[in-house]
N, C-alpha and C positions, 0 to 999 in steps of 0.2 A: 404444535409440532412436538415429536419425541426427540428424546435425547437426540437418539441415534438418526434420524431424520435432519437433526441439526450437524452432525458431523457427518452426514453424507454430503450434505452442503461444501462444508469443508475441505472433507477431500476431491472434493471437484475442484475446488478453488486452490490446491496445493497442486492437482496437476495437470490444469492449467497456466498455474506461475515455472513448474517444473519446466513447461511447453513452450511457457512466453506464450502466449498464446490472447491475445486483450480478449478477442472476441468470446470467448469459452471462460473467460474469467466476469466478460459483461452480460455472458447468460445466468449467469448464480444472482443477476438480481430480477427485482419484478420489476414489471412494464415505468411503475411510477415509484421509483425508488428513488432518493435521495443520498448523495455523499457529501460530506464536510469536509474538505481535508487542505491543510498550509497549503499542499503546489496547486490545487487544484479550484479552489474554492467552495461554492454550493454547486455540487455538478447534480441535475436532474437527466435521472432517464441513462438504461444501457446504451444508447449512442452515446451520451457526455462521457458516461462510466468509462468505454470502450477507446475514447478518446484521451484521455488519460493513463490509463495503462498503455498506450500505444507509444506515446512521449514519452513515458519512463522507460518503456522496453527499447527505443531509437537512440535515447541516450546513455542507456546503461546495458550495454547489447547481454551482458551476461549476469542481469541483475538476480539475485537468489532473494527469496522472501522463508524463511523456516521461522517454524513456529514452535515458540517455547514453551507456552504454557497459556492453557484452555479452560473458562470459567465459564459456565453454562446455569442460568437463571429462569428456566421458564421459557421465553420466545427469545431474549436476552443473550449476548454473549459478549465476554470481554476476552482478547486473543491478543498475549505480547509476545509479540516478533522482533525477529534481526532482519534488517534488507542492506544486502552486500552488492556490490558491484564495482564497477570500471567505467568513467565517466566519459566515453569515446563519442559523443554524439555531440551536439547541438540541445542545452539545456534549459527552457524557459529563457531564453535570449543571451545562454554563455555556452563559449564555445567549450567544443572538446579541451581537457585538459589531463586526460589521461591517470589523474587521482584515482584511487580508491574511495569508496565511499562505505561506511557499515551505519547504520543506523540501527536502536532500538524502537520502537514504535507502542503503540497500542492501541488496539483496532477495537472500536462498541459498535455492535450489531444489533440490530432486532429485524427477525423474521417471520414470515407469514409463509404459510402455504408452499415449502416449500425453496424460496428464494429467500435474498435480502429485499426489506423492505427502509430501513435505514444503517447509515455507516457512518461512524465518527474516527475520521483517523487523527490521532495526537502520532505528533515526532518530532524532533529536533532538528527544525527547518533550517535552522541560523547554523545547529553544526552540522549540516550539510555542506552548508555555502562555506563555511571555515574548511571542512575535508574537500571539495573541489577546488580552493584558493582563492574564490570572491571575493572571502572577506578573513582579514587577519586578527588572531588572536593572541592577545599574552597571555604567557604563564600568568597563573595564580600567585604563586609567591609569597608563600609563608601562610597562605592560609589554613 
């Protein structure tokens, strides 16, 4: 794939998330694609994909994903983002709590032909759960 073949991918998948839209963001992979990711686990296949993004869009009804900055390797891409929103839904088994939530992330791709063929998402799952209220943290404190 060309550079630019790799960020047409891309901007499907920007809007898409623009859309909310799971289904338009689980066609950006191929048939036997794989995702790794904290909430979701090893999800195979755009039905799990689609599944997934469906739970995040239910609980974060106006979740934003921008992207800040794009590294492109050959088939390869590493893509770190902000994902914002508003925790109004029903969350991997917690309730609405009306939080904010911002996350940095970092998204590793490799694709073929076109789609994703694998995804590795890194984020800060635990301060997630700290920015919805799951789970409480102390300051630092002098560190």
């Amino acid at each position: 794939m060309t550079r630019d073949d790799i960020l047409s991918v891309l901007e499907r998948q920007s809007a898409a998330w623009a859309a909310r839209d799971p289904a338009a963001l689980a066609s950006t992979y191929a048939p036997h694609a794989t995702v790794t990711s904290p909430t979701g686990g090893v999800l195979e296949g755009p039905e799990e994909i689609e599944r997934i993004y469906r739970k995040w869009f239910q609980a974060f009804p106006d979740l934003r994903f921008h992207a800040e900055d794009v590294l492109i390797d050959g088939d390869r891409v590493v893509q770190i983002a902000r994902v914002s929103g508003t925790h109004a839904g029903e969350f991997f088994g917690v309730a609405a709590t009306g939080r904010k939530v911002d996350v940095v992330c970092a998204i590793l791709l490799t694709l073929s032909d076109g789609r994703i063929t694998h995804e590795r998402r890194i984020l800060d799952f635990t301060g997630v759960l700290v920015q919805v209220g799951v789970l409480k943290a102390k300051p630092a404190g002098g560190l």
